[in-house]
N, C-alpha and C positions, 0 to 999 in steps of 0.2 A: 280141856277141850282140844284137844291135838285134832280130831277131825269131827267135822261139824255136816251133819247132811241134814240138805234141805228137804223139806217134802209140800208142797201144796198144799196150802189149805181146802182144797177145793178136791183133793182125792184121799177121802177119808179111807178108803180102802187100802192103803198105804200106810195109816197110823202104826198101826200093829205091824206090820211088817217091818217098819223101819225102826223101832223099837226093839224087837228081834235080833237084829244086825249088830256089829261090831263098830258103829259108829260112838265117842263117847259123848258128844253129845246130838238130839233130832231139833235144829231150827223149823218150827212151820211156817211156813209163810203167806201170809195176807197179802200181803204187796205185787212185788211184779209179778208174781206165778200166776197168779189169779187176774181175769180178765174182769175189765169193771164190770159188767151186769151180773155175775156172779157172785161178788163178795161179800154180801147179804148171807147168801146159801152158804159161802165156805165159814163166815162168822159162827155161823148157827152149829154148825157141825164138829167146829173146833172145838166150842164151848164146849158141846157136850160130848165131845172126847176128855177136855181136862178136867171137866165135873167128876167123869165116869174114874179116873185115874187117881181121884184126891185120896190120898192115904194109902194108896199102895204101893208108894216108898220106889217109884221106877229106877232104876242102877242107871238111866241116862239120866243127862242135865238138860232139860227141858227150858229150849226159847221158843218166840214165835217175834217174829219180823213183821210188824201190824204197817199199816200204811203214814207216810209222813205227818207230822203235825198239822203240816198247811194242809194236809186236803180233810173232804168232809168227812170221812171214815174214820179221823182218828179216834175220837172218842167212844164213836161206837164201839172198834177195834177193843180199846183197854176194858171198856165196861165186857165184853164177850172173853179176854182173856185171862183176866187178874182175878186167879182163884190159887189154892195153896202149891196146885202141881206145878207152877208158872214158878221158872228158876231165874231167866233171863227175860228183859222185854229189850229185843232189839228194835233200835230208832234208826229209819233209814233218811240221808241226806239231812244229819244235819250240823248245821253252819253258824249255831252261836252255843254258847254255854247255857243263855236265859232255854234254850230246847230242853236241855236236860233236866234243870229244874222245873223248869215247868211240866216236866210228866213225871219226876221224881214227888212232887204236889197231889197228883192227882193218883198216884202210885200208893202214895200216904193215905190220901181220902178214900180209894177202896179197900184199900187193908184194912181200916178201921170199921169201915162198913161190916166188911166180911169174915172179921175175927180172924185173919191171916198173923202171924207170930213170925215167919222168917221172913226178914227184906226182901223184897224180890230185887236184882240187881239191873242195871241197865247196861245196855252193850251201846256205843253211838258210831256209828256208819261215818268215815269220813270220804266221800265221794263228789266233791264238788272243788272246784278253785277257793271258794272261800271256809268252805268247811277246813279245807287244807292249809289254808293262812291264818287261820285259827285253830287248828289241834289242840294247839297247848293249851290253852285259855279251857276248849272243851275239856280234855281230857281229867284240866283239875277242879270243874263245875261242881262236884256234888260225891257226895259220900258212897251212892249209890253205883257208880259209874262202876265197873267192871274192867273193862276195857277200850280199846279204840280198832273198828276194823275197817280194812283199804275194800273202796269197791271204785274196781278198774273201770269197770262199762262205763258207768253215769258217768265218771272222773273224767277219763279220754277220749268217749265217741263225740261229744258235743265241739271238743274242742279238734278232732279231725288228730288226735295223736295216736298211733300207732299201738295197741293194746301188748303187743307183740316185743315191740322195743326194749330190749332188755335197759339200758341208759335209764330208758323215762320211769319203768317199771322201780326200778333200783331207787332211783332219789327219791320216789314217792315214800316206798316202805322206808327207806331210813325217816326221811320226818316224820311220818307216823310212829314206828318204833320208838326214835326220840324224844318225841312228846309223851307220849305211854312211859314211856320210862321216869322225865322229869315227874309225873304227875304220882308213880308207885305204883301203876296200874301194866297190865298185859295187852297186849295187839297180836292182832288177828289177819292173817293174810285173807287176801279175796279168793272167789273161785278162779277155777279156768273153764272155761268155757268147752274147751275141744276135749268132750268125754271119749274120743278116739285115740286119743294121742296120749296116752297113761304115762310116756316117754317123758314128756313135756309136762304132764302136772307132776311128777315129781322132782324134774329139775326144778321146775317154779317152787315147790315145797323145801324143797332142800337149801334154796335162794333165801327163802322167808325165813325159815329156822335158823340158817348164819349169823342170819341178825337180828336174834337172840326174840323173835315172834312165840308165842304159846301154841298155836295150831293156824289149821286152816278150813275156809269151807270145800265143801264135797256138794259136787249138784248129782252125782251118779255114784249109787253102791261099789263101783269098782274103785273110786277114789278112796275107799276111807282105810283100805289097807296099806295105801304108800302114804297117808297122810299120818296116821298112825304109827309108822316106820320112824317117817324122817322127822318126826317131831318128839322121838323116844332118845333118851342119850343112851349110845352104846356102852356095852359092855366095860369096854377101854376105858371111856373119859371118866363113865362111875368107878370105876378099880382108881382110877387116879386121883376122881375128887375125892376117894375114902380114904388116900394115903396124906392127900394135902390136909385137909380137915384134921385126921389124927396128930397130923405133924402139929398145926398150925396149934391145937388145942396144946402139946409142950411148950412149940415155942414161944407165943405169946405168952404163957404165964412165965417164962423168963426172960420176960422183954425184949425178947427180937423179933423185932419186924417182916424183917424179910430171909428166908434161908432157901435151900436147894430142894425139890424134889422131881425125881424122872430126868432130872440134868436141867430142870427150868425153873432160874430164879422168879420166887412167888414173892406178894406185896399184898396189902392190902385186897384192891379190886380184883386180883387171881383167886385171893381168899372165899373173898363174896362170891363171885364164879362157882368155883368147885362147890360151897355150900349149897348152891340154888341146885346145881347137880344131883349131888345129895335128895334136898328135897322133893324133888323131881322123882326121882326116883325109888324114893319111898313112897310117894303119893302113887305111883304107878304099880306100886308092889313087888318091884323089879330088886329091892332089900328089905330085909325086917324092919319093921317100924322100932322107933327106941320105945 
């Protein structure tokens, strides 16, 4: 999921189109897009867009962003969403581990209901001071978990910090990447906001990629082509993780550790590195599969 675009639940008119696009995966969203007297209607409509979609095997990865646990939508939300097209169920704001589990629970309880066979995974939103002092704890909550992704708005506007701030922006995604990474799991950078400034989300994309993020969201079709960019390994680094790999496959099996390649002493965690490269890169089709 290098780039992720949102769509309203509440402008069904949009389904099919953004399905269309080049994004690899479509988030719908319940939550903030959708104004409350509405989200009845946007429930209804989602539903029976993912009823209408079951089995016909979509090439996106399909999430939908249902509203927090605390408020009273949630369970409506799950019961309107959790049918087999449902890949991801993204949880927004939240700030213990018991959150995940507990809709990992009831994630359970509809599948059984519904004769669903693939897990559906959970994405968990870390967007608060406390969701953020607790990442890790979250991130290793439950089987299901998928990832951990940064949302700047709710995180910074309450507390009057500068969205903009490169500093504050920075420390956030390293702990979040951190944790995502102790746990074995992927992190997901936030949107940006200024769908004018295409300048600016890609340097913010290319920030979040450094450190070592899977993708980003996109709130505007213009975004998913530079999120799709900068979240691809170039040419270069896959030609080089295919020479470290090759190498490393000789010289580990004659027990050395560490040797030369490109003029840059590898070890171990360089190893790992170029393999994720690799993988990466076959999972994008950018090499033949083995």
């Amino acid at each position: 999921m290098r780039s992720k675009l949102f769509v309203p639940a509440s402008r069904p008119e949009l389904f099919l189109k953004a399905l269309a696009g080049d994004a690899d995966a479509i988030s719908f969203d319940l939550e903030d897009a959708v104004e409350e007297s509405r989200k009845p209607a946007a429930r209804i409509e989602l539903e029976k867009f993912l009823r209408s979609v079951e089995g016909a095997a979509p090439s996106k990865v399909l999430l939908v962003r249902v509203n927090a646990s605390t408020t009273p939508h949630f369970a409506a939300d799950l019961a309107a969403v959790v049918w087999p097209a449902l890949a991801v169920l993204n949880l927004p704001m939240v700030e213990s581990p018991d959150e995940v589990r507990a809709a990992a629970s009831l994630l359970t309880q509809l599948e059984e209901q519904r004769g669903i066979k693939t897990p559906i995974r959970i994405l968990a939103n870390i967007e608060s001071p406390r969701g953020l002092r607790l990442a890790s704890e979250i991130a290793a909550s439950d089987k299901r978990l998928m990832g951990l992704q940064v949302g700047f708005g709710d995180l910074f506007g309450p507390l009057g910090i500068d969205p903009t701030d490169a500093a504050a922006s920075y420390a956030v995604r390293l702990a979040v990447r951190l944790a995502a990474g102790e746990a074995g799991i992927d992190a997901y950078d936030g949107a940006y906001p200024n769908i004018s400034d295409l300048e600016g989300f890609e340097c913010s994309a290319m920030v979040a990629a450094r450190l070592g993020y899977a993708g980003k969201s996109c709130i505007h079709p213009s975004q998913v082509a530079l999120a799709n960019k900068s979240f691809r390994p170039s040419r270069e680094a896959i030609d080089h993780a295919l020479r470290v790999v090759d190498m490393a496959s000789q010289k580990l099996a004659d027990g050395v550790g560490a040797f030369v390649v490109d003029g840059r002493l590898l070890d171990g965690p360089l190893i790992d590195q170029a393999r994720t490269i690799v993988l990466q890169a076959r999972r994008l089709k950018l090499i033949p599969l083995d």
